[in-house]
C-alpha positions in Angstrom: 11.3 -27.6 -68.9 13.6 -25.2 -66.9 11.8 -23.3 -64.4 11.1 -19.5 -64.8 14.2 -16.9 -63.7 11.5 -15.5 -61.2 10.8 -18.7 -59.6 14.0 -19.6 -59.2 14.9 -17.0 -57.3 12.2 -16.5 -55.4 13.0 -20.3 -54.5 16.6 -19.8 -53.6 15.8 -16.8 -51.4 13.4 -19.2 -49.8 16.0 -21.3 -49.2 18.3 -18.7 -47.9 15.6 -17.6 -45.2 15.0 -21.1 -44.4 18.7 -21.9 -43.8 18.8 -18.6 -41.5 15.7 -19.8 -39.7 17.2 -24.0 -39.2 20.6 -22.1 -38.2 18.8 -19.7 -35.5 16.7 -22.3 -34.2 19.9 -24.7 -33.9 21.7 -22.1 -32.4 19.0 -21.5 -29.9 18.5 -25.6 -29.5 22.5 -25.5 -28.6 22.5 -22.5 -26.5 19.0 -24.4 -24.7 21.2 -28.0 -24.4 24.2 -25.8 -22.9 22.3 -24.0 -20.6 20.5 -26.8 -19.0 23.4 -29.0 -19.0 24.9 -26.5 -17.4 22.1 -26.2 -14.9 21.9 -29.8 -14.4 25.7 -30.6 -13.3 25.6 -27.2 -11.2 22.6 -28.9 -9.2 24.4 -32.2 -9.3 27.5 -30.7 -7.6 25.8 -28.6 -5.4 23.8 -32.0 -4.3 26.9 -34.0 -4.5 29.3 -31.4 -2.6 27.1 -30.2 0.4 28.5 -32.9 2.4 31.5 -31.2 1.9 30.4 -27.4 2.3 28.1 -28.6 5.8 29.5 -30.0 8.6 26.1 -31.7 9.6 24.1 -32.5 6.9 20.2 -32.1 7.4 18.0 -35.2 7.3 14.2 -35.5 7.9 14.1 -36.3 11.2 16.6 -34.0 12.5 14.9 -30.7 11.1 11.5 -29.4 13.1 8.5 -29.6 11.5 5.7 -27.1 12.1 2.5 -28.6 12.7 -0.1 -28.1 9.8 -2.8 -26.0 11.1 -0.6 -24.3 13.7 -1.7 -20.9 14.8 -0.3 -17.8 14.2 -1.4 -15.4 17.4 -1.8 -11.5 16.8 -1.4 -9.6 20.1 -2.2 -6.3 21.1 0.6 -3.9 22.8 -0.9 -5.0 26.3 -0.9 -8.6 25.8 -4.3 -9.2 24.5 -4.7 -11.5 21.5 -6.7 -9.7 18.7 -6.8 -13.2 16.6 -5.6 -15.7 14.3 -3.4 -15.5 10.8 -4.4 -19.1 10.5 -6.3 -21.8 12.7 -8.2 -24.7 12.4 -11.4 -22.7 11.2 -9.6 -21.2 7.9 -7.1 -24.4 7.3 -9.1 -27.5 7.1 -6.5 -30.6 6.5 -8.2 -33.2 4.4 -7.9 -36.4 2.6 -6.4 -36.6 -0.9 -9.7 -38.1 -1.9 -11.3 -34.8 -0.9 -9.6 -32.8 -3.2 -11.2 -32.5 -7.2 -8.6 -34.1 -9.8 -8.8 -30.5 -11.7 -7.0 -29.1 -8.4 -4.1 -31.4 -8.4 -3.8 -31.4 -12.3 -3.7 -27.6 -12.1 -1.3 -26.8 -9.7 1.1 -29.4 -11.1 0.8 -28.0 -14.2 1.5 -24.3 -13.1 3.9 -24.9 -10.7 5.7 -28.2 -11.3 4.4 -29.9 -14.5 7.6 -32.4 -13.9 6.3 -33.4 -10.4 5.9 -36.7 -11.2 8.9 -37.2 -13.3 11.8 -35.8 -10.8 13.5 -36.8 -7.5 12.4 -33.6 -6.0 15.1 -31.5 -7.2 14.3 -30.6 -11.5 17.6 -29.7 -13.2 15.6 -29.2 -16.3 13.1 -26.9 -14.3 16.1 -24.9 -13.2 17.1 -24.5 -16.5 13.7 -23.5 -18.1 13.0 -21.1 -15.4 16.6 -19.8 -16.1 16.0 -19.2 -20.2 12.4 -18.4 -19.5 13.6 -15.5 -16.8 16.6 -14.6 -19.1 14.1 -14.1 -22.2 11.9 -11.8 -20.2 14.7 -10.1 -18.7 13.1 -10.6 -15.6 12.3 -13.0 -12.4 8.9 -14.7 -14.2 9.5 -18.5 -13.4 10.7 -20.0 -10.3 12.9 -23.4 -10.3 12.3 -24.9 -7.1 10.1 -28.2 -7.5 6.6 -28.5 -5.3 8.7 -30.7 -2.8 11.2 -27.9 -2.4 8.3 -25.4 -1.9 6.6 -27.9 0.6 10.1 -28.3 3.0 10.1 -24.6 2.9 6.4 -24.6 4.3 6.6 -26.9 6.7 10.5 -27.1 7.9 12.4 -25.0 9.8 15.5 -24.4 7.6 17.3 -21.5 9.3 19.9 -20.4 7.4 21.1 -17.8 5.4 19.3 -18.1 2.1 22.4 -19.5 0.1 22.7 -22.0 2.6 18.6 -22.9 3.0 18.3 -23.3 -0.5 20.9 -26.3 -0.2 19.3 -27.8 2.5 15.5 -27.6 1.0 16.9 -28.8 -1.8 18.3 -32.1 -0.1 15.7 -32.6 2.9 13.4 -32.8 -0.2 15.0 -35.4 -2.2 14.3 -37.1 1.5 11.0 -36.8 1.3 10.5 -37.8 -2.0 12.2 -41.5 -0.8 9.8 -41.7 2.0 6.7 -40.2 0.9 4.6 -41.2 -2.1 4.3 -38.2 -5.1 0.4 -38.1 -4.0 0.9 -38.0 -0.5 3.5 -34.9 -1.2 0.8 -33.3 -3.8 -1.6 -33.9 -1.0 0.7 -32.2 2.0 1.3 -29.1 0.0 -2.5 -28.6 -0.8 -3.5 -28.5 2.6 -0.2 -26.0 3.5 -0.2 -23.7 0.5 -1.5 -19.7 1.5 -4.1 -19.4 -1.2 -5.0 -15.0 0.3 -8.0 -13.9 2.4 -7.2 -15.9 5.2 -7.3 -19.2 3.9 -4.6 -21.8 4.2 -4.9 -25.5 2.0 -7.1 -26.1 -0.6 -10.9 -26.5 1.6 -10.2 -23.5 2.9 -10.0 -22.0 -0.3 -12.7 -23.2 -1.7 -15.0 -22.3 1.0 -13.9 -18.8 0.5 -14.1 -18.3 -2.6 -17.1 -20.5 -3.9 -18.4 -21.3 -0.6 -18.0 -25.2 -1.1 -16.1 -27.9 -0.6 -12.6 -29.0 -2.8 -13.8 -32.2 -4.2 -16.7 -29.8 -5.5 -14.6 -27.4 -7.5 -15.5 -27.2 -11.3 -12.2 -26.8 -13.9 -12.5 -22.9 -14.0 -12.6 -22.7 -10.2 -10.1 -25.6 -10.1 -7.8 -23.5 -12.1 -8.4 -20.1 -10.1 -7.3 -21.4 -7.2 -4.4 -23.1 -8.5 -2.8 -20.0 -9.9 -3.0 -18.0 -6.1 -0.3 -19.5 -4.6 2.4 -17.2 -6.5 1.1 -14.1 -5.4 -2.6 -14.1 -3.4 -2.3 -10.4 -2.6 -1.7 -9.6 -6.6 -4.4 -12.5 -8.1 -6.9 -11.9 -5.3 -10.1 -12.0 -7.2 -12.1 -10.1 -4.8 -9.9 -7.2 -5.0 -8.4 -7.3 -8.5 -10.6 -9.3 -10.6 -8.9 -8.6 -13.8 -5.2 -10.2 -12.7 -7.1 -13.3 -11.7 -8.8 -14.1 -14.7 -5.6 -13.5 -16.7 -4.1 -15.9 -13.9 -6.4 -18.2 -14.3 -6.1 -18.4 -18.1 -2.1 -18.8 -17.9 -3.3 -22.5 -15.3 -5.6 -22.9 -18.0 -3.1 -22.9 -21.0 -0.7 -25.0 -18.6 -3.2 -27.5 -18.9 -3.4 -27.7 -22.1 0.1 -27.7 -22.8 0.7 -30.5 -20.4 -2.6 -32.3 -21.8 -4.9 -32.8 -19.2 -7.5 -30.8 -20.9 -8.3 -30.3 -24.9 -8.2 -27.2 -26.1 -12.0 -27.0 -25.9 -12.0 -27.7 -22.0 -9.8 -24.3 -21.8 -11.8 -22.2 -24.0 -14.9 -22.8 -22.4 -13.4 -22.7 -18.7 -11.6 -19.2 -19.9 -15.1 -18.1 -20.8 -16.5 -18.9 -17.4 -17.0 -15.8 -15.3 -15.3 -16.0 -11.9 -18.8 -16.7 -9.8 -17.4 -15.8 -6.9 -19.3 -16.7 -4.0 -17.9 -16.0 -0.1 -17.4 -18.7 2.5 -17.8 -18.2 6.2 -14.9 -20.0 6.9 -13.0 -17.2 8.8 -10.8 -16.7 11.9 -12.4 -14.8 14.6 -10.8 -11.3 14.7 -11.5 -8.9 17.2 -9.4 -5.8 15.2 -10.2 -7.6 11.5 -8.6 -4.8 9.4 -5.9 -4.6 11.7 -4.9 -7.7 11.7 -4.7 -8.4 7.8 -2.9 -5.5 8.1 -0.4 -6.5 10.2 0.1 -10.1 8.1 0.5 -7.5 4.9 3.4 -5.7 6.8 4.9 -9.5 7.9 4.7 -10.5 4.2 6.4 -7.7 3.1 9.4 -7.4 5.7 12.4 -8.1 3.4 13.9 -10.3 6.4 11.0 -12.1 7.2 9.0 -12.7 3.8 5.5 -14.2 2.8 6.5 -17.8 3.1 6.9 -17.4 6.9 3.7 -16.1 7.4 1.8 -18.7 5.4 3.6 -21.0 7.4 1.9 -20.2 10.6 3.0 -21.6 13.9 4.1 -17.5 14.7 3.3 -15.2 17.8 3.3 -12.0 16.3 3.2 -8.6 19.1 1.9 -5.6 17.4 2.1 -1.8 18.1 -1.9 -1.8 18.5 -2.8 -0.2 21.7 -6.7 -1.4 22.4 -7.2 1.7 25.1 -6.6 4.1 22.5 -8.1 1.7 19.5 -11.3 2.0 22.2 -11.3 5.7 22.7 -10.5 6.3 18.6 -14.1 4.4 17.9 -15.4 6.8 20.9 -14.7 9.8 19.4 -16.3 8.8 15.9 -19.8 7.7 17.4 -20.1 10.3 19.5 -20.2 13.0 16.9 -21.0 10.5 13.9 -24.0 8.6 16.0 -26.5 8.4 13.4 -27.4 5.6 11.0 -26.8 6.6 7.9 -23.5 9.7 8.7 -20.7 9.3 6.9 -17.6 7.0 7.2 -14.9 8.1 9.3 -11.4 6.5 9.9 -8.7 7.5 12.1 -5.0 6.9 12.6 -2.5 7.2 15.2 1.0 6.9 15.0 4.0 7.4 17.9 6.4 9.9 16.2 9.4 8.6 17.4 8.9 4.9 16.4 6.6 4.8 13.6 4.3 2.6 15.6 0.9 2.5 15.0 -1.4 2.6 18.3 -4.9 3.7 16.3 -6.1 2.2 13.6 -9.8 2.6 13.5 -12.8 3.3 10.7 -17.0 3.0 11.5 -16.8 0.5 8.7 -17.6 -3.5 9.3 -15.0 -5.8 8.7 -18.0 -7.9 8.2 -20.0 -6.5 5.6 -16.8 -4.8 3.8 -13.3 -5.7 3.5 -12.0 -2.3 2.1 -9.6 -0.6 4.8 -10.4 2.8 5.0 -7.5 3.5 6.8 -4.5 2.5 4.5 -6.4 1.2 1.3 -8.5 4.5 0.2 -7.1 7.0 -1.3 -8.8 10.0 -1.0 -8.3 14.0 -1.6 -6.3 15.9 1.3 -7.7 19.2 0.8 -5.7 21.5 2.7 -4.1 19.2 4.8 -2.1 18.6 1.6 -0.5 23.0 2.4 1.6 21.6 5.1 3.6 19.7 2.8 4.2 22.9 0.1 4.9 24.9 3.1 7.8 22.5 4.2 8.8 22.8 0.7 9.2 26.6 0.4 10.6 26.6 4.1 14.1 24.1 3.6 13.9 26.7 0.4 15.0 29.3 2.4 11.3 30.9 1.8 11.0 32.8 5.2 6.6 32.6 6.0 6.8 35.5 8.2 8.7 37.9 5.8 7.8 36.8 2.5 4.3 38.0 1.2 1.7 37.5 -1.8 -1.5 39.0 -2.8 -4.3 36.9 -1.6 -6.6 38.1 -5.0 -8.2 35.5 -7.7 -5.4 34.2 -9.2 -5.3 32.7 -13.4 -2.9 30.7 -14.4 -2.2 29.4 -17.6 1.7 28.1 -18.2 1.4 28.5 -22.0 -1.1 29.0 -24.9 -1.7 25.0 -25.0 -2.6 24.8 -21.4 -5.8 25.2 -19.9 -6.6 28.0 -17.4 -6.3 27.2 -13.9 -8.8 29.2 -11.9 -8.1 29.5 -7.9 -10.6 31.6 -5.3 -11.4 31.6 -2.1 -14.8 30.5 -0.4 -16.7 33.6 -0.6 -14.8 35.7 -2.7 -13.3 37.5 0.8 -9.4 38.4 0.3 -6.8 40.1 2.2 -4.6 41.6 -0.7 -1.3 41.5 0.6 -0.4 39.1 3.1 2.6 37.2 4.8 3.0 33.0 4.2 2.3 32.5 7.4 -0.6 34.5 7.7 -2.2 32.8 4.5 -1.6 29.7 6.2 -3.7 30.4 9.2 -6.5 31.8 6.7 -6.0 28.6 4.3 -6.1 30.8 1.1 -5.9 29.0 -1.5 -4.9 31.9 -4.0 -1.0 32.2 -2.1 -0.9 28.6 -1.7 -1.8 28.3 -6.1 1.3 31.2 -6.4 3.4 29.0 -3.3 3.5 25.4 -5.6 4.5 27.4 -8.9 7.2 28.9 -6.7 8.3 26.0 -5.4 8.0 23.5 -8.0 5.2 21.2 -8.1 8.1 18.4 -8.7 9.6 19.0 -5.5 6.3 19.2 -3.7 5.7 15.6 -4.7 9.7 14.9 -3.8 8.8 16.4 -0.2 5.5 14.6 -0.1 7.2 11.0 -0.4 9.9 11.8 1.5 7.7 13.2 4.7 5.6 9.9 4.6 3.3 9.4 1.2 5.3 6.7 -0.3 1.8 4.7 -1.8 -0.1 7.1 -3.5 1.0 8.1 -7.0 1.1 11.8 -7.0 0.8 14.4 -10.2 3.6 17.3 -10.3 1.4 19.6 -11.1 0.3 23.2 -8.9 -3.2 22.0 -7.8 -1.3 19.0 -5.8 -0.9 22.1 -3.1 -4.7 22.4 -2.8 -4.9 18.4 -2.4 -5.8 17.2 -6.6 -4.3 13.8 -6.0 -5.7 11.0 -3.6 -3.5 9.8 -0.4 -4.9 7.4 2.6 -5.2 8.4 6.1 -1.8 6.1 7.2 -0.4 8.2 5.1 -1.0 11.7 6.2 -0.5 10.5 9.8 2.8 9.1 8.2 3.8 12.9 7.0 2.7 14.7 9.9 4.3 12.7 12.5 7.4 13.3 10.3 6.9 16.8 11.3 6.5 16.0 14.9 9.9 14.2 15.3 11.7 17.2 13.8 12.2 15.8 10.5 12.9 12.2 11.4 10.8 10.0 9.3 9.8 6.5 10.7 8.1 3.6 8.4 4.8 3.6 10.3 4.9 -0.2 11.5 2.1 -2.5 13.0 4.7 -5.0 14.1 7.0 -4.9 17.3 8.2 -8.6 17.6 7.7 -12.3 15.5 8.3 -15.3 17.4 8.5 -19.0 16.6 6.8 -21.7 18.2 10.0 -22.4 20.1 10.3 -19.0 21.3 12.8 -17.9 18.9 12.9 -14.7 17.5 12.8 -14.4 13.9 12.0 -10.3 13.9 12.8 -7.4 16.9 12.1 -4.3 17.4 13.6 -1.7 14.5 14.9 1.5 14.9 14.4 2.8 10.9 14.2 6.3 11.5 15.9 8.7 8.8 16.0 12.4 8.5 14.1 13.7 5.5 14.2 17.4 6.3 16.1 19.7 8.6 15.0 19.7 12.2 14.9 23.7 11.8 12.3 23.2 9.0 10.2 21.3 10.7 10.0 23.9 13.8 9.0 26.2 11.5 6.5 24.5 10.2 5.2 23.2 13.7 5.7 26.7 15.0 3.0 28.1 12.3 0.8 25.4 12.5 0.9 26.0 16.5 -0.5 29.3 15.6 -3.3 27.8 13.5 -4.5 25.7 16.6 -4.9 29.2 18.7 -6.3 31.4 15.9 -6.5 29.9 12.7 -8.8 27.2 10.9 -7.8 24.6 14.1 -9.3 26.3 16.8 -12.1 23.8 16.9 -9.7 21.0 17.4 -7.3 23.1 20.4 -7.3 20.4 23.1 -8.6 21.1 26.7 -5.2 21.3 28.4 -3.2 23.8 26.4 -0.7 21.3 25.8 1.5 21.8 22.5 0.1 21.2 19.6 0.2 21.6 15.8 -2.4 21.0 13.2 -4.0 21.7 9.9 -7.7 21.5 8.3 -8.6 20.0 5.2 -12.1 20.2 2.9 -12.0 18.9 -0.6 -14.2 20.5 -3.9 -18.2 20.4 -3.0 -17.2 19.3 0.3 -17.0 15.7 -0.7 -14.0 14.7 1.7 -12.9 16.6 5.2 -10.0 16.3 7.5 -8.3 17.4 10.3 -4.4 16.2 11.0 -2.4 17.5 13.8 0.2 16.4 16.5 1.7 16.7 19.3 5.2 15.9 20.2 4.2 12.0 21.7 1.6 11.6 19.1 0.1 12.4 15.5 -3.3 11.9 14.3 -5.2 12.6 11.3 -9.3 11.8 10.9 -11.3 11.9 7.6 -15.0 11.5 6.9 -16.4 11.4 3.8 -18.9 9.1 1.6 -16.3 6.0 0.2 -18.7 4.5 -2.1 -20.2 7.5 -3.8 -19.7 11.0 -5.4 -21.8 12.9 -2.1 -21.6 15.9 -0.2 -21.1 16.1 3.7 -24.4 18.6 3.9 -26.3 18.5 6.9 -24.7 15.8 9.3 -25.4 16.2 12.8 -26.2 19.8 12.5 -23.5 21.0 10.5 -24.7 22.5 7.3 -21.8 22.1 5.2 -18.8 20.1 7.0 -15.4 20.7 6.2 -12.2 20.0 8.0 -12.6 22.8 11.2 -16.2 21.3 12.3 -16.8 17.5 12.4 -13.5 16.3 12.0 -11.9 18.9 14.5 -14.5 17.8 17.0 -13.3 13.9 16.8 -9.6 14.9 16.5 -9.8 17.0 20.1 -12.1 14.3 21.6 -9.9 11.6 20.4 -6.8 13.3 21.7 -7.7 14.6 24.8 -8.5 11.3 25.5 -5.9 9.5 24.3 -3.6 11.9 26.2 -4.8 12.3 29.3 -3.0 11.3 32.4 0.1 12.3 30.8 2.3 14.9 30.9 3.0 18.0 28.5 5.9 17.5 26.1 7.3 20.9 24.5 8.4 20.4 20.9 12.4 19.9 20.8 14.3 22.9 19.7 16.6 22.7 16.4 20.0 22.3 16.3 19.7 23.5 13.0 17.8 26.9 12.4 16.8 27.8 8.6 18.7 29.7 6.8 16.4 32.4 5.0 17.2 33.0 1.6 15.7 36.4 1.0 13.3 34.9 -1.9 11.3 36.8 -4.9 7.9 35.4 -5.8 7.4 35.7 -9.9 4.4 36.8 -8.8 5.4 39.5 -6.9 4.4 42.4 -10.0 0.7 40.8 -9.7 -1.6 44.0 -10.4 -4.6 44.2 -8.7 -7.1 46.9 -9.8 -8.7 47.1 -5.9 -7.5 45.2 -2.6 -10.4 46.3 -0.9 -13.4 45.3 -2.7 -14.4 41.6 -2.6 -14.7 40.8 -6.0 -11.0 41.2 -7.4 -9.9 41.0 -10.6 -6.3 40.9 -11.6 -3.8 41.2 -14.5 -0.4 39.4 -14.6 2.6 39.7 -17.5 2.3 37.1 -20.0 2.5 34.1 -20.1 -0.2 34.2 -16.8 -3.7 34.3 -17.6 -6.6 34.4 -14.8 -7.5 31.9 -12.4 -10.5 32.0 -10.4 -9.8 29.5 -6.9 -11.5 29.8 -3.7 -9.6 29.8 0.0 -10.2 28.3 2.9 -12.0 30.1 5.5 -10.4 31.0 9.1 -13.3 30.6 10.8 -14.7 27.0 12.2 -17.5 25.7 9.6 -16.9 28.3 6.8 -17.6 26.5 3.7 -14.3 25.3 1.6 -13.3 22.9 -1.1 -10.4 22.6 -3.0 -9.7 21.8 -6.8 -9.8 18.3 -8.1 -7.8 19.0 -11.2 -5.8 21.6 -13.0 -8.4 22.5 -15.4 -11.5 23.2 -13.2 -12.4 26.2 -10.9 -12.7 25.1 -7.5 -13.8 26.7 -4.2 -11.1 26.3 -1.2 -12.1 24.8 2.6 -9.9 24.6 5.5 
């Protein structure tokens, strides 16, 4: 019986779609055969012809190996050594009986599931990592075999990177012919950087489960495994989340290669992490400092992670421990109470970028978070300079150009919320100059000021002075300090300022040497303009001013030495600041509560802190300090004056029923509605805050 005319043709489009689907998949089977033919005869001839292409061919016993377990030594500026990247406390060498079976099945599976099968060069890994990064469009997979990634560890290959590459690539079919595949599985283990200090596999496991390797269960097993590729980025202390889905992605290796059923993986993936910290760490005297400083060394594009997990290095820093001393000082003796806030401080040298100070009151100890360079916390104020840079290489001239200091609305159209803006006890001047509003830190110019300016080219000033970290909103509240930026970063912007618009990379680092002596990194000029040197007089010239009779009078130094600085208070005085510099050095201290939503009311006598009372006093002890003994520097003159541009505010029609009362109300053309913001008050301990977000009200600190 013939079939039915709909059955038919539902079978022959079947057909057709299964025809298209055999001829995509053979397409893609002959594209996958080309490709890694390809990639095998390409390895091949680069094998075959680097006898050819090098004159003396590396062997074994020719190259240097570093010794496992070498140190690398962190000193300070004056020779001092402040500790350890890696010793024999946090990389423990042991047996490969020591080590659980799930560890050595994991990391083959995730790094180099044809470890056992190649010479120690995988043409077929090449080529998988080559479609696997072509399909994502981007570097996900690497080719280089375990052996390859052990001679880069542990051998001194230098060479340009074409050149290494080669070379790892045959000192490690080498090593496969001398060394066993367990005893190269083994090697790497103990070498591998696994994050927080901890070099080969014991010393993971102490740190992270606070037992030994053989001990390690299939879900901690697999955790460990996937660090390796990036520790900093799968650190499950700090991102919890990215090493889960790490450790699912060893997991599903594992599977695939079969050393566990798919059972094994679901309920390992189910496992929470159960982290428990080991005590197996180096002995640091500056412990933030120095993890610091191997962050920076990871992250030099000449240098790289791989050197640093390789130990063996003497790495000189910037850190000087005189002024480290006296930055500690300064915070306990107006923070000496159990119980006061947290306080950090940094210190950078204008001209080089070098960090000198790099201090908080917390314990490395009892909390790894840097409050230094990891938080990110509101400016306040501080946050002004950075606008007022803005309108200046505007041509805005502070001096000549005037607002009305009055509550100010604003609302950019009928879909946007009202932005309120005020200053801290409804007190207003009416009309006033830039400059003048500086000095007073009023917050209702400064609102007018960003929507003048731009908001975008606020944040394009903000990165360009020094906060290149923090994501930052364009939006007009960013003036008032809205968006969270670290202390590093702040001292970054504002020693900007002090080098006349030269902008160094604020580095930890001076010089990286080998354990022969060789150096492998020198001392870096990187400095780049960013702004005009005649901008950033003016700006220095006004914030000069604020020291003498503005909100920084409680932070002048005792020698009437120049000096430039702004305050800083953030919304229900949750956050204050003071930043300032002179010409030889910039500074900027925050206190505030890191690990809760709490106001700074009633510390050490001060009702209400904001930036001109606590954190002025440890800027000016700090800094007197830190400066004395040495001579006055005058701020360099500019070669290139502004050139003023004879600017109109939008808002300069603003109607304002009475100047001279304090409570103002105002009326603006459409589409302007009314914003109620609060300033920063000129005198030392006034209360101020600033807004948090475009849509609140907010009350303005210095």
């Amino acid at each position: 019986m013939p079939e039915p005319v709909g059955k038919g043709v539902a079978r022959r489009k079947r057909n057709r779609t299964q025809r298209r689907r055999t001829g995509r998949r053979s397409a893609f089977a002959t594209a996958f055969l080309v490709v890694a033919i390809t990639a095998a005869l390409m390895s091949g001839l680069l094998i075959f012809g680097a006898a050819r292409y090098f004159e003396d061919l590396p062997t074994l016993d020719a190259i240097k190996a570093r010794e496992i377990g070498a140190n690398s030594t962190v000193y300070a500026d004056n020779g001092t050594s402040l500790g350890v990247l890696a010793n024999d406390e946090n990389r423990q060498p042991i047996a490969s009986n020591e080590i659980s079976p799930w560890l050595k099945k994991g990391t083959v599976a995730i790094e180099d599931r044809r470890f056992y099968e190649h010479g120690g060069v995988d043409p077929q890994g090449i080529a998988r990592a080559l479609i696997t990064n072509l399909t994502a469009g981007r570097i996900v997979q690497g080719g280089s075999t375990l052996t390859q990634q052990l001679i880069s560890q542990i051998y001194i290959v230098k060479q340009r990177t074409l050149d290494r590459k080669i070379r790892e690539a045959l000192l490690a079919v080498q090593l496969e012919d001398r060394f066993s595949k367990d005893e190269i599985l083994t090697a790497y283990l103990n070498t591998v950087f696994y994050g927080n200090n901890a070099y080969g596999v014991e010393a993971a496991s102490q740190t992270y489960f606070a037992k030994t390797a053989k001990e390690l269960t299939l879900p901690e097993a697999a955790l460990i495994a996937g660090l390796p590729q990036l520790p900093s980025q799968y650190d499950p202390y700090e991102h919890p989340q990215a090493a889960l889905k790490r450790r699912a992605q060893v997991l599903a290796a594992m599977r695939d290669t079969g050393v566990i059923s798919v059972a094994q993986e679901r309920k390992a993936a189910d496992t929470p992490l159960r982290l428990k910290r080991g005590r197996v760490y180096g002995a640091f005297k500056e412990s933030f400092f120095v993890r610091y400083v191997a962050n920076e060394l990871a992250g030099e594009p000449d240098f790289g992670e791989a050197a640093v997990r390789a130990g063996g290095l003497t790495i000189n820093t910037t850190l000087d421990p005189l002024l480290q001393r006296q930055a500690r000082a300064a915070m306990e003796q107006v923070l000496p109470t159990a119980g006061d806030p947290d306080a950090a401080i940094v210190s950078i040298r204008p001209k080089t970028g070098e960090i000198v100070a790099m201090a908080s009151t917390r314990a490395f100890r009892t909390d790894q978070f840097d409050l230094t360079s990891q938080s990110r916390r509101q400016p306040g104020s501080t946050f002004k300079t950075i606008t007022l840079a803005t309108a200046i290489e505007q041509g805005i001239d502070p001096s000549a150009t005037t607002y009305m200091s009055a509550p100010f609305s604003w609302r950019p159209d009928e879909n946007s919320p009202t932005w309120d803006v005020a200053t801290a006890g409804d007190n207003y001047a009416g009309a006033i100059t830039l400059e003048n509003a500086t000095l007073a830190s009023d917050n209702t110019v400064y609102a007018q000021l960003a929507i003048d300016v731009g908001p975008a080219n606020i944040v394009e000033m903000a990165k360009r002075l020094g906060v290149r970290t923090s994501p930052l909103e364009p939006v007009p509240s960013l003036t008032l300090g809205a968006d969270g930026v670290s202390p590093l970063e702040m001292a970054a912007v504002y020693a900007t300022l002090a080098n006349g618009g030269v902008y160094h990379p604020p580095t930890a680092i001076k010089t990286v040497h080998d354990a022969t002596g060789q150096q492998l990194l020198g001392e870096r000029n990187r400095g780049v303009r960013v702004i005009q040197d005649g901008v950033a007089a003016e700006v220095t010239r006004i914030l000069g001013e604020n020291m003498h009779s503005g909100t920084g009078t409680g932070a002048l130094m005792s020698d009437d030495r120049p000096e430039a600085g702004k305050t800083g208070t953030t919304d229900n005085h949750t956050d204050a600041w003071f930043c300032g510099y002179t010409p030889t050095l910039a500074t900027c201290v925050w206190i505030g509560y890191p690990d809760e939503t709490k106001s700074l009311y009633n510390i050490e006598g001060v009702g209400a802190v904001s930036g001109p009372t606590l954190p002025a006093d440890i800027w000016r002890l700090y800094m007197d300090a830190a400066l004395e003994g040495t001579p006055p520097v005058n701020f360099a003159a500019p070669k290139t004056p502004v050139a003023w541009s004879g600017f109109t505010s939008q808002f300069e029609n603003r109607i304002v029923s009475t100047v001279s009362a304090p409570d103002l109300t105002l009326s603006m053309p459409p589409p302007l509605a009314t914003v109620t913001v609060q300033a920063d008050p000129a005198a030392p301990g006034d209360p101020a805050a600033t807004t948090i977000a475009p849509s609140t009200s907010a009350v303005a600190v210095p």
